[in-house]
mmCIF file of the N, C-alpha and C atoms, coordinates in Angstrom:
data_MODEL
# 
_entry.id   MODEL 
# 
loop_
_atom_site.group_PDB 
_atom_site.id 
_atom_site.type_symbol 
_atom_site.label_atom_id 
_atom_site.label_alt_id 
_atom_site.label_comp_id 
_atom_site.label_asym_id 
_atom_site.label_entity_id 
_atom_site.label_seq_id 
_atom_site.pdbx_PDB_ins_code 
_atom_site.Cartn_x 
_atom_site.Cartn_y 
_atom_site.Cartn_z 
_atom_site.occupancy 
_atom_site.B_iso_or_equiv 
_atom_site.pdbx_formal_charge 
_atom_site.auth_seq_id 
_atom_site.auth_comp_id 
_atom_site.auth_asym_id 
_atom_site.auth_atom_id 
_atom_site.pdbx_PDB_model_num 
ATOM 1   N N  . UNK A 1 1  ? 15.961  -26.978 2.031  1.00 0.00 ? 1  UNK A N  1 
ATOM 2   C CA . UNK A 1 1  ? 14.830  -26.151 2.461  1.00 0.00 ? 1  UNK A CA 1 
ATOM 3   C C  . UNK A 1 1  ? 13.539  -26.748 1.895  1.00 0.00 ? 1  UNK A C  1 
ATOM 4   N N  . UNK A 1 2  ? 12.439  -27.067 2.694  1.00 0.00 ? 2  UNK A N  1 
ATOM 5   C CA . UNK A 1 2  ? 11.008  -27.315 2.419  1.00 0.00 ? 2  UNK A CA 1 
ATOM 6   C C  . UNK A 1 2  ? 10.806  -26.519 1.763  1.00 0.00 ? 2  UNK A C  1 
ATOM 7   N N  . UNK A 1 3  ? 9.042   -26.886 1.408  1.00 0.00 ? 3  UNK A N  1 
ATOM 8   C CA . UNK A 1 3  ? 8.358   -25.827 0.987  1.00 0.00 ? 3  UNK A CA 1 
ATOM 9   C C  . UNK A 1 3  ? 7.384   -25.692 2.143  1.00 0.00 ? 3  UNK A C  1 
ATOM 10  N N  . UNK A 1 4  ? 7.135   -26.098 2.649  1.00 0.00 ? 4  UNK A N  1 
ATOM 11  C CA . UNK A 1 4  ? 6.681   -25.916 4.306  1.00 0.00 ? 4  UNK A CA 1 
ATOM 12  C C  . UNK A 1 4  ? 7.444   -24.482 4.728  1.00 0.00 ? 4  UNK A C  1 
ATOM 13  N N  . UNK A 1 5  ? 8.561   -24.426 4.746  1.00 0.00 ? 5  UNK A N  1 
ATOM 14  C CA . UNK A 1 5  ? 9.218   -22.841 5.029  1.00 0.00 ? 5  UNK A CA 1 
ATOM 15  C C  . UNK A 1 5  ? 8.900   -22.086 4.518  1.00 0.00 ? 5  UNK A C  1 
ATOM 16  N N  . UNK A 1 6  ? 8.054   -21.981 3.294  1.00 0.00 ? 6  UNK A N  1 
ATOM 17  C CA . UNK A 1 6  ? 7.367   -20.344 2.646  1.00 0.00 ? 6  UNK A CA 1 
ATOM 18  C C  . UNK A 1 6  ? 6.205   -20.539 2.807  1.00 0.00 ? 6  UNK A C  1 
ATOM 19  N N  . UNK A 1 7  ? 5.796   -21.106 3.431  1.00 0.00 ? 7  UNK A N  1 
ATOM 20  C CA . UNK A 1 7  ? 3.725   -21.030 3.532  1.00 0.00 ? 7  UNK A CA 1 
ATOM 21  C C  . UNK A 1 7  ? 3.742   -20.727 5.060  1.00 0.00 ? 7  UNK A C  1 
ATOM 22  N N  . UNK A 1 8  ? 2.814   -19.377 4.829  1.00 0.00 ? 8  UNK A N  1 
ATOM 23  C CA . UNK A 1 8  ? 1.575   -19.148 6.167  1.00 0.00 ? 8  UNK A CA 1 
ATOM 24  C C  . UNK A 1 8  ? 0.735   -19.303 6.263  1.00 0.00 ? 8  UNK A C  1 
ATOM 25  N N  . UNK A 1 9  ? 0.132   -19.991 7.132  1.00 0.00 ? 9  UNK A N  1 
ATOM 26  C CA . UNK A 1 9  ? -1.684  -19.748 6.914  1.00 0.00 ? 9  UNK A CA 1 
ATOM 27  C C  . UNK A 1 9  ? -2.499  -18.873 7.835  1.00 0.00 ? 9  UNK A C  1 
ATOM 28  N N  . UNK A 1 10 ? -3.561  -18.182 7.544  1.00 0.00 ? 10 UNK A N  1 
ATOM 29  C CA . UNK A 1 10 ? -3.909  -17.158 8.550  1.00 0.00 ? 10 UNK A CA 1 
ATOM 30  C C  . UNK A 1 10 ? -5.124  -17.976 9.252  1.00 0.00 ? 10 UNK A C  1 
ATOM 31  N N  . UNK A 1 11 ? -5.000  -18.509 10.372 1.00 0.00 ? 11 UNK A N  1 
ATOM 32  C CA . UNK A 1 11 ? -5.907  -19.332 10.785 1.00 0.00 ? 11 UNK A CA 1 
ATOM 33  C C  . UNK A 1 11 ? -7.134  -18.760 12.011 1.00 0.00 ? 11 UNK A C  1 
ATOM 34  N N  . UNK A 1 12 ? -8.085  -18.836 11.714 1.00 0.00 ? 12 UNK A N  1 
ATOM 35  C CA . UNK A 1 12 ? -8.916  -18.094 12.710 1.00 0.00 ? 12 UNK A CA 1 
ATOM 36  C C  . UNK A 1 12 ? -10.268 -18.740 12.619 1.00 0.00 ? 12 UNK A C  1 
ATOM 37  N N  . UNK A 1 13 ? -10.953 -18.902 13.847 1.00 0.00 ? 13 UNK A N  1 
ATOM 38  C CA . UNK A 1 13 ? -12.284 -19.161 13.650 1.00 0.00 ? 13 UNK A CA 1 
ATOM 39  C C  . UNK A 1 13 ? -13.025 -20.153 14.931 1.00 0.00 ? 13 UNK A C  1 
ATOM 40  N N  . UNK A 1 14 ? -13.741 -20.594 14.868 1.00 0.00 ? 14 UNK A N  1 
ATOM 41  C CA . UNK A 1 14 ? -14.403 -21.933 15.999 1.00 0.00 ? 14 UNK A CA 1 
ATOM 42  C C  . UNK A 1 14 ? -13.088 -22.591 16.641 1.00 0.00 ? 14 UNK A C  1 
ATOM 43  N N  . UNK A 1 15 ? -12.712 -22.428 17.981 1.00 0.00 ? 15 UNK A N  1 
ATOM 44  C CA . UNK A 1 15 ? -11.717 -22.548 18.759 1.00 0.00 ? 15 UNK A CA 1 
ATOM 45  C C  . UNK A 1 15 ? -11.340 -24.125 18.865 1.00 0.00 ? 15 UNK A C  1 
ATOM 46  N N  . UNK A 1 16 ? -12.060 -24.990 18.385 1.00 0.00 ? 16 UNK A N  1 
ATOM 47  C CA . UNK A 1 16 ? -11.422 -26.841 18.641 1.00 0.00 ? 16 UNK A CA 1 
ATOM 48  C C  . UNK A 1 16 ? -11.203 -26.731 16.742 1.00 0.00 ? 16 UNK A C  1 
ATOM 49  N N  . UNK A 1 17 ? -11.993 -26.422 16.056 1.00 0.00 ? 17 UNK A N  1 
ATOM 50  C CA . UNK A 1 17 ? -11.538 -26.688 14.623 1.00 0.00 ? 17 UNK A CA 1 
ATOM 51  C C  . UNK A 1 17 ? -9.684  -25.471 15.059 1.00 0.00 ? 17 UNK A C  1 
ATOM 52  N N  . UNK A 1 18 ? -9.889  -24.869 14.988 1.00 0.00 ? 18 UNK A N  1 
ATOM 53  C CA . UNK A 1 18 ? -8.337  -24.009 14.673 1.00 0.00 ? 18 UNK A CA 1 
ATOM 54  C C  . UNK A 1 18 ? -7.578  -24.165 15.799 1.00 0.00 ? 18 UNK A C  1 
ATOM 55  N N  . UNK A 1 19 ? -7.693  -25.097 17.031 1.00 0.00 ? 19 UNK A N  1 
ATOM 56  C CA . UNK A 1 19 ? -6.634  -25.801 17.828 1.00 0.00 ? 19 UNK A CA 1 
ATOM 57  C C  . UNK A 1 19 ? -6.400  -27.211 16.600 1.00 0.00 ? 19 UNK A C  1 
ATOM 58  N N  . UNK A 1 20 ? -6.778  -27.848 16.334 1.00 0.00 ? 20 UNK A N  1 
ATOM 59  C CA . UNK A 1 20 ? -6.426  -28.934 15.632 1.00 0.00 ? 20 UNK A CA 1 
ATOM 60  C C  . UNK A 1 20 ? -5.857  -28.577 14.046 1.00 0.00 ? 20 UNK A C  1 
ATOM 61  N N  . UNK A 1 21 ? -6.527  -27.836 13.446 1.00 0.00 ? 21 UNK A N  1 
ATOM 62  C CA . UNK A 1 21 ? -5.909  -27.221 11.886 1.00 0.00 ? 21 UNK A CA 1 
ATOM 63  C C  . UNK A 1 21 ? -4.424  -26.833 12.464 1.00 0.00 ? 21 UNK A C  1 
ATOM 64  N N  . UNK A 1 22 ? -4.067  -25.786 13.133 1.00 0.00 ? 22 UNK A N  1 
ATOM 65  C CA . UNK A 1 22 ? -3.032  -25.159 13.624 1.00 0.00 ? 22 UNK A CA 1 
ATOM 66  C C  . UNK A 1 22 ? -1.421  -26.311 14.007 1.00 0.00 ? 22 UNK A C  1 
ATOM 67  N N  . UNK A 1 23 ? -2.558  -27.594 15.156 1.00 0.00 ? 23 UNK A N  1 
ATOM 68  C CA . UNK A 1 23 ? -1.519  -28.284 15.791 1.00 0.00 ? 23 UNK A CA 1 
ATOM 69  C C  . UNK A 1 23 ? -1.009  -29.377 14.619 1.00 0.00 ? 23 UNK A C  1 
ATOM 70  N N  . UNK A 1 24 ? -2.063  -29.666 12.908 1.00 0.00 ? 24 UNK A N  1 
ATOM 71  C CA . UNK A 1 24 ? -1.589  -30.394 12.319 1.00 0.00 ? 24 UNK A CA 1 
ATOM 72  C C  . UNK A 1 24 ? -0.686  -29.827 11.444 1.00 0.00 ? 24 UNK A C  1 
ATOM 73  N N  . UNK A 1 25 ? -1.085  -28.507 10.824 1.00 0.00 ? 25 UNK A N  1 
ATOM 74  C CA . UNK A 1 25 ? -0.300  -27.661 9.892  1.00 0.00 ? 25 UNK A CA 1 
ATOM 75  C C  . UNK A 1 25 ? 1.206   -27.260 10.771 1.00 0.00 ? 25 UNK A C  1 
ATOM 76  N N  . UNK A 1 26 ? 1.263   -27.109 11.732 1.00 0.00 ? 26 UNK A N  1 
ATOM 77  C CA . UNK A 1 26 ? 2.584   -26.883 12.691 1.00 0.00 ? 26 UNK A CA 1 
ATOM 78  C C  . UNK A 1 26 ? 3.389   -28.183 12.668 1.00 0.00 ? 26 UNK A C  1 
ATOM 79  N N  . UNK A 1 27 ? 2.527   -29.293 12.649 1.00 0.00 ? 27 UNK A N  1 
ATOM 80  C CA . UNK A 1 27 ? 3.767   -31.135 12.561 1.00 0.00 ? 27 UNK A CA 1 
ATOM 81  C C  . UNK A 1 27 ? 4.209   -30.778 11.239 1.00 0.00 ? 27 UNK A C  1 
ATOM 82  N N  . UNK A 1 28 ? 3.692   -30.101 10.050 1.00 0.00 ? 28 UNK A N  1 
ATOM 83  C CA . UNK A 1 28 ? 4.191   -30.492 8.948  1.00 0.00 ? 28 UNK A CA 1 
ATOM 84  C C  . UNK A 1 28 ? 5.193   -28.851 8.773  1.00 0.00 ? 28 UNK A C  1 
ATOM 85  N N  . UNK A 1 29 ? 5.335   -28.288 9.773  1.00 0.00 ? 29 UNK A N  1 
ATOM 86  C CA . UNK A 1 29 ? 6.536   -27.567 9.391  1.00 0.00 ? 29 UNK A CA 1 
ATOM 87  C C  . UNK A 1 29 ? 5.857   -25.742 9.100  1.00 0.00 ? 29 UNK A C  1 
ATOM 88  N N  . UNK A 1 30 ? 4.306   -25.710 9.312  1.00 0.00 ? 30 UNK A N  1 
ATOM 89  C CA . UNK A 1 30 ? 3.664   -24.361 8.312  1.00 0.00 ? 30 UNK A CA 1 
ATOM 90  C C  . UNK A 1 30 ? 3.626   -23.416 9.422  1.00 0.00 ? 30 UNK A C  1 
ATOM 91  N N  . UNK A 1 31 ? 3.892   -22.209 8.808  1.00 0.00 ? 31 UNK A N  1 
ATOM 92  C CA . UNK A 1 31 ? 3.917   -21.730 10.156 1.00 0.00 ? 31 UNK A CA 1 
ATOM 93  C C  . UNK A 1 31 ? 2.227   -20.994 10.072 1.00 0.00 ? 31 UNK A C  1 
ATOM 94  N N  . UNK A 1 32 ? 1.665   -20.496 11.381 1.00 0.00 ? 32 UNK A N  1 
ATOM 95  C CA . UNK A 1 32 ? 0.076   -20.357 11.487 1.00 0.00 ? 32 UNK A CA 1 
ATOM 96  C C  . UNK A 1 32 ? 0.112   -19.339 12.224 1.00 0.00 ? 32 UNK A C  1 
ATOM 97  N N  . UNK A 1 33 ? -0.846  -18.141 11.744 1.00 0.00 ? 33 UNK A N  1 
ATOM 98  C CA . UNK A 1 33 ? -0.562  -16.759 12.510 1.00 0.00 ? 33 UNK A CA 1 
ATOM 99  C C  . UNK A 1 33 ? -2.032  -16.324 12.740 1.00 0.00 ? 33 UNK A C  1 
ATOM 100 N N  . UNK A 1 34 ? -2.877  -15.490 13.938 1.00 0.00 ? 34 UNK A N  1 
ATOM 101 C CA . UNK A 1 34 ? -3.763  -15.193 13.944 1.00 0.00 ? 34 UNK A CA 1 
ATOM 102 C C  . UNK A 1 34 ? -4.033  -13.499 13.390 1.00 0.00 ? 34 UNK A C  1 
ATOM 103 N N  . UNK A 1 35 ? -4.780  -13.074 13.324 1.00 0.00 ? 35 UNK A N  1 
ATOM 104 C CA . UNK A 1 35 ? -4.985  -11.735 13.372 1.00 0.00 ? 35 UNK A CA 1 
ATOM 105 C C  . UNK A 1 35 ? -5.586  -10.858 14.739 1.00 0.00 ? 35 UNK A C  1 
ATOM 106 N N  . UNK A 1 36 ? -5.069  -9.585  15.017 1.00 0.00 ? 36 UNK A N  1 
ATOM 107 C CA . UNK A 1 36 ? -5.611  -9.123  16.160 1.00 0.00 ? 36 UNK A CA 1 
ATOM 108 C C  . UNK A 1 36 ? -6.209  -8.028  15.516 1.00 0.00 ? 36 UNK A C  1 
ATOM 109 N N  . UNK A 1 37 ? -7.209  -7.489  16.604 1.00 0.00 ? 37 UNK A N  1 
ATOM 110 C CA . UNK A 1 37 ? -7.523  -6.335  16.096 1.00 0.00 ? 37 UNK A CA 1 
ATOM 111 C C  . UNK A 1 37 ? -7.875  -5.642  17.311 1.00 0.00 ? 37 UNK A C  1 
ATOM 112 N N  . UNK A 1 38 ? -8.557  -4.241  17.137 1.00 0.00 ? 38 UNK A N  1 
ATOM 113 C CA . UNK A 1 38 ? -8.639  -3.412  18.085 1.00 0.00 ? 38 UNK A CA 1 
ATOM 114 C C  . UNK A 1 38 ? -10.777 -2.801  17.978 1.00 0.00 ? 38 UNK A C  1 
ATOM 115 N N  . UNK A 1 39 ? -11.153 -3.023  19.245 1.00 0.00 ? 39 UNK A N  1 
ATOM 116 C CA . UNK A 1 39 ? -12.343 -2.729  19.123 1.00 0.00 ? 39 UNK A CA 1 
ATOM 117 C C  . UNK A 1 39 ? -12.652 -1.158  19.920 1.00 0.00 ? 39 UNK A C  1 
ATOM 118 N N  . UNK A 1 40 ? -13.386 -0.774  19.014 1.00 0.00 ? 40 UNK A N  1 
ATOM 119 C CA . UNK A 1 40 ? -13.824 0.362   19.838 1.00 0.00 ? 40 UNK A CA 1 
ATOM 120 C C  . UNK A 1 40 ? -15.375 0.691   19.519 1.00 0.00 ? 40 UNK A C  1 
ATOM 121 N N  . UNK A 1 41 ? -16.306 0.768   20.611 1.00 0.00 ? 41 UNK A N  1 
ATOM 122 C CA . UNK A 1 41 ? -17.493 1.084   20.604 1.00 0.00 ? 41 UNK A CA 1 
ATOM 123 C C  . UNK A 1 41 ? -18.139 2.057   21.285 1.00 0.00 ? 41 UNK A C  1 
ATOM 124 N N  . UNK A 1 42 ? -19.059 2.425   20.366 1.00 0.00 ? 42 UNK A N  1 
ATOM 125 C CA . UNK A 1 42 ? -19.934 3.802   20.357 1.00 0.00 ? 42 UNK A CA 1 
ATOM 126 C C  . UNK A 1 42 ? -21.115 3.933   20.584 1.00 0.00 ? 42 UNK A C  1 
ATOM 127 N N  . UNK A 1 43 ? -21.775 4.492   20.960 1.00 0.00 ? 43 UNK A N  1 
ATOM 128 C CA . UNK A 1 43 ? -23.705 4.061   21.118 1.00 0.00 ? 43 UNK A CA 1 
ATOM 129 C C  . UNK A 1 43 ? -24.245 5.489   20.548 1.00 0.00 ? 43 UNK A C  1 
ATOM 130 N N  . UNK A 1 44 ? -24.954 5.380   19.750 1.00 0.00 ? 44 UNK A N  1 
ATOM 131 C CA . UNK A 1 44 ? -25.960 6.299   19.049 1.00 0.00 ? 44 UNK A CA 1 
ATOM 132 C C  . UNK A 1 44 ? -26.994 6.801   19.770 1.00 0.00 ? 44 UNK A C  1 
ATOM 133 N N  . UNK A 1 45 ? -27.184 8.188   19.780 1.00 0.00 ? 45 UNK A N  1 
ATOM 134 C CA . UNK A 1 45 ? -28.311 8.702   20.416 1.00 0.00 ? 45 UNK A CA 1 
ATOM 135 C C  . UNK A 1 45 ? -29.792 7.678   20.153 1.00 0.00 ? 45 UNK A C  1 
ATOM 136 N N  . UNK A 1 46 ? -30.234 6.816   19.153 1.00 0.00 ? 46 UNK A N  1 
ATOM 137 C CA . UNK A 1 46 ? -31.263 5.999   19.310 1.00 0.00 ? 46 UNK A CA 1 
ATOM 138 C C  . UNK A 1 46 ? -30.846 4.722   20.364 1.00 0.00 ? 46 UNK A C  1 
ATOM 139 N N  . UNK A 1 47 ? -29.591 4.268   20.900 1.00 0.00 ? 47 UNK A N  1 
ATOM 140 C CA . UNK A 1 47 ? -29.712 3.331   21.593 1.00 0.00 ? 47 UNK A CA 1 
ATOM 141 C C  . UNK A 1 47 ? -28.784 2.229   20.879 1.00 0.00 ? 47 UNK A C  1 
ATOM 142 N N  . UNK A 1 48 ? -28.706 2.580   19.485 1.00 0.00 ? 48 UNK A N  1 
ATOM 143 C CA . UNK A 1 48 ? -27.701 1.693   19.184 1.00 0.00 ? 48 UNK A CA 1 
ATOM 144 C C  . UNK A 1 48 ? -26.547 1.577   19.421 1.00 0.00 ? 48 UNK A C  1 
ATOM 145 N N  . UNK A 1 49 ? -25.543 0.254   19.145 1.00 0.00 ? 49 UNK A N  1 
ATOM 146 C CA . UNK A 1 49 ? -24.470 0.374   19.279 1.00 0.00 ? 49 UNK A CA 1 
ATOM 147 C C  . UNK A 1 49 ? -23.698 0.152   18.272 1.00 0.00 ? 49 UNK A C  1 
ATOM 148 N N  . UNK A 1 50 ? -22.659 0.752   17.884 1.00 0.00 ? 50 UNK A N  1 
ATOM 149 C CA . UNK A 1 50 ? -21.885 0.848   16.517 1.00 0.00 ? 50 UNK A CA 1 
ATOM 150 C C  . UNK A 1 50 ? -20.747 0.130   16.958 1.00 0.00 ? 50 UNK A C  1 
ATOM 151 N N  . UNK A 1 51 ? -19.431 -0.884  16.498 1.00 0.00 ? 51 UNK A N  1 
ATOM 152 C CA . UNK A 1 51 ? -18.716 -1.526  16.758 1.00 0.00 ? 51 UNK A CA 1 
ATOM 153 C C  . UNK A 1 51 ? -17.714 -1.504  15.759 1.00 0.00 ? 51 UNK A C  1 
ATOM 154 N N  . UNK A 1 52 ? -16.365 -0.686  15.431 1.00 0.00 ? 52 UNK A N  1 
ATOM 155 C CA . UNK A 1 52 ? -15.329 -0.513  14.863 1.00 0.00 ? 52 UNK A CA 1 
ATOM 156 C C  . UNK A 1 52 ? -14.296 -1.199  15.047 1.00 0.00 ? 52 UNK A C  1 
ATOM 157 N N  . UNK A 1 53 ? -13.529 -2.225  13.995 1.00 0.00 ? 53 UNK A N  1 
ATOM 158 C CA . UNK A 1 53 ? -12.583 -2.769  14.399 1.00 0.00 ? 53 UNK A CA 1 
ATOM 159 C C  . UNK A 1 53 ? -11.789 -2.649  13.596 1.00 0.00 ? 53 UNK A C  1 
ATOM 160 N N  . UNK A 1 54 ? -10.181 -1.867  14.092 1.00 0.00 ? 54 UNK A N  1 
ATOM 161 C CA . UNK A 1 54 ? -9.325  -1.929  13.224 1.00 0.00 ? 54 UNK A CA 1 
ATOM 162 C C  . UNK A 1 54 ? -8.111  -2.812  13.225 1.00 0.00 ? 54 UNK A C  1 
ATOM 163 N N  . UNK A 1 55 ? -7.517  -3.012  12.139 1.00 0.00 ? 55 UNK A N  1 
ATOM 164 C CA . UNK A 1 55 ? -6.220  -4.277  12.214 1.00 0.00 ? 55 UNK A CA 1 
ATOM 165 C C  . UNK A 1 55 ? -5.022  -3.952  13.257 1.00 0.00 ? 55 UNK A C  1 
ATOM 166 N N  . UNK A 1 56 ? -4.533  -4.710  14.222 1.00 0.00 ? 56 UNK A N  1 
ATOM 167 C CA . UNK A 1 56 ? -3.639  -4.072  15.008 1.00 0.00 ? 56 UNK A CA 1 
ATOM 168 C C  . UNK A 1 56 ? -2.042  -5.097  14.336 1.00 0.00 ? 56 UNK A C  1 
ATOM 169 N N  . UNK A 1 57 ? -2.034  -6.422  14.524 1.00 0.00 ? 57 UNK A N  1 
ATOM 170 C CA . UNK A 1 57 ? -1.022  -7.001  14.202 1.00 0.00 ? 57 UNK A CA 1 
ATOM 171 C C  . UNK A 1 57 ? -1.400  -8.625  13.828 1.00 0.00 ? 57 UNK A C  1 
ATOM 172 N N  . UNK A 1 58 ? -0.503  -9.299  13.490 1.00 0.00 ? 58 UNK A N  1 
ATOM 173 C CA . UNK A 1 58 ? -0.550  -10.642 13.379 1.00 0.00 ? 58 UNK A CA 1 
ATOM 174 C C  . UNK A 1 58 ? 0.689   -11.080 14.548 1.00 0.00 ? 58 UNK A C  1 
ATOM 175 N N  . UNK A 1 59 ? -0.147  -12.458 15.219 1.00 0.00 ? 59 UNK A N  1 
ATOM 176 C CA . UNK A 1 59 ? 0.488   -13.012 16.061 1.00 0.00 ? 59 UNK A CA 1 
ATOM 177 C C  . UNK A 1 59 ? 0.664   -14.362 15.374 1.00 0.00 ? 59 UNK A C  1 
ATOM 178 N N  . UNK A 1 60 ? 1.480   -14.977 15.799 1.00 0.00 ? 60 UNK A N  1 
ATOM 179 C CA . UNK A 1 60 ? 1.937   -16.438 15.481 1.00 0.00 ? 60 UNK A CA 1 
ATOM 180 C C  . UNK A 1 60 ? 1.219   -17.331 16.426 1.00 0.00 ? 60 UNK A C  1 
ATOM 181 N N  . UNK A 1 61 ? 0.962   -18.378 16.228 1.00 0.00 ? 61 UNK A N  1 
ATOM 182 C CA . UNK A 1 61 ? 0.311   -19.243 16.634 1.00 0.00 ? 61 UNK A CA 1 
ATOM 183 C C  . UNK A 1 61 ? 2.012   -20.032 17.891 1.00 0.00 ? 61 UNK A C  1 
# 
């Protein structure tokens, strides 16, 4: 057994950097999971808008 088999990395961010982090950390065995979440938005009697996001799951890359 590696040690590649106990590491996750939570990879998220600018879509060509975390296609390439993801596709190199995956040759060496790591496994790479994103986070999802859930949005829900509200607008304030002044016009604003308020934007709530809660954790829904982790997906695997």
């Amino acid at each position: 057994m590696g040690e590649a088999e106990n590491v996750t990395v939570h990879v998220m961010g600018e879509m060509t950097f975390t296609f390439m982090i993801v596709k190199k950390l995956k040759e060496l065995g790591i496994k790479c999971i994103a986070s999802t979440t859930e949005r829900k938005t509200s607008y304030n009697s002044d016009g604003t808008k308020l934007s709530e996001f809660s954790f829904v799951k982790f997906r695997e890359y």
